[in-house]
C-alpha positions, 0 to 999 in steps of 0.5 A: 495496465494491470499489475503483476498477481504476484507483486500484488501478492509480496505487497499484501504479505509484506503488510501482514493483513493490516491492509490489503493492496487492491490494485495500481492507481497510478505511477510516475517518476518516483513511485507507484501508488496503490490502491489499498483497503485498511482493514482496521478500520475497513476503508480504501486508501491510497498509497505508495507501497515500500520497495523492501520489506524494511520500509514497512514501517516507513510506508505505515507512517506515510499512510497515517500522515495523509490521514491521521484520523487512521 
């Protein structure tokens, strides 16, 4: 099922350009993982977005902990 164009759209301005949230790869329970390209460097990654706009930083830290070469 694709996602909603404006969840997509909260997701990628709440990131800021520093990744941008291509689509839905998959949910379960506890979450909703997303596909998303980081853009410094340029490479798809996956990731489970923040459901507040606080837990950015949160969601960055997770991301860099399934890949520390990022």
């Amino acid at each position: 099922m694709p996602e909603p164009t404006d969840v997509l759209d909260r997701l990628n301005r709440a990131l800021a350009g520093r990744y941008r949230v291509e689509r839905r790869i998959g949910e379960g329970g506890m979450a909703t993982v997303y596909l998303a390209e980081d853009l410094v460097p340029e490479g798809p990654l996956p990731g489970r977005p923040p459901l507040d706009y606080v837990l950015v930083q949160n969601f960055l830290e997770e991301l860099k902990a399934m890949d520390p070469s990022r």
